[in-house]
N, C-alpha and C positions, 0 to 999 in steps of 0.2 A: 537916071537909067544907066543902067550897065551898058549896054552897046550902043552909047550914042555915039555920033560921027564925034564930036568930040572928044571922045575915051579913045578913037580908033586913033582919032589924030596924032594924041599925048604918048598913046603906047608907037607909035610909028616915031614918032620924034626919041621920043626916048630910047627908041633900038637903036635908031642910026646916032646916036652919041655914044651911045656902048662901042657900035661895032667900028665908031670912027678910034674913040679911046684906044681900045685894042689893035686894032690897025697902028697908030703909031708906037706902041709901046714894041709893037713886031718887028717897026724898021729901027727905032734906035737902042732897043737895046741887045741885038746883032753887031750893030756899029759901036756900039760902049765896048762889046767884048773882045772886039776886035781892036778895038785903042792900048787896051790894057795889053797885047798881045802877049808871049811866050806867059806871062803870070799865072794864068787861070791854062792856057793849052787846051787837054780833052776837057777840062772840067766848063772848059765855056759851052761845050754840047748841051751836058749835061742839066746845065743851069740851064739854058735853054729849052732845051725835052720838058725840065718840070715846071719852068714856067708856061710852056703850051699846056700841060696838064691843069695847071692852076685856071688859066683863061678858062677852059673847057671848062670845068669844074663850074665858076662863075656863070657860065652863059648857062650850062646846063640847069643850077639851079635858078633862073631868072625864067626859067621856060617853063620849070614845073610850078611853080610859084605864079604865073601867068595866067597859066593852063587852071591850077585848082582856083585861082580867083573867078576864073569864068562861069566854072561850072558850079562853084557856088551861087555867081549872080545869077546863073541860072535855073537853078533850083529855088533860091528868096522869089524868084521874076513868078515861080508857082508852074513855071515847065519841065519842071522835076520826072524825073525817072517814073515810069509806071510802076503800080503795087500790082498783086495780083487782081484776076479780075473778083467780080462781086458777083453773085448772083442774086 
């Protein structure tokens, strides 16, 4: 089954390894860019900004990708969307 406490568990485990991932990639690599100092200067912003856009991007597709897996299982499961009615 699609929404068993099991699926809920696995999708629960698997966010919080994403969002621990990213959580560190956010403290050390501030600190990398800050090692390399005066080299990179504004371009460490920058690198920064598009790496936040990259994560974003990531989570964002891991959400629709989530999201259309449900509502297929729930469609297959036969709780699918109403048609019109019949008379």
């Amino acid at each position: 089954m699609c929404f068993s406490l099991a699926w809920w568990e696995q999708l629960f485990v698997w966010a919080i390894i994403i969002f621990a991932i990213i959580a560190i990639f956010k403290l050390l690599i501030p600190y990398v860019l800050s090692m390399l100092g005066g080299t990179l200067g504004a371009g460490g912003n920058l690198i920064m900004a598009v790496l936040r856009i990259v994560f974003f991007a990531i989570i964002a597709i891991i959400v629709i990708y989530i999201v259309f897996a449900l509502i297929q299982c729930l469609i297959g499961m036969g709780g699918g969307l109403p048609l019109f009615p019949h008379h």
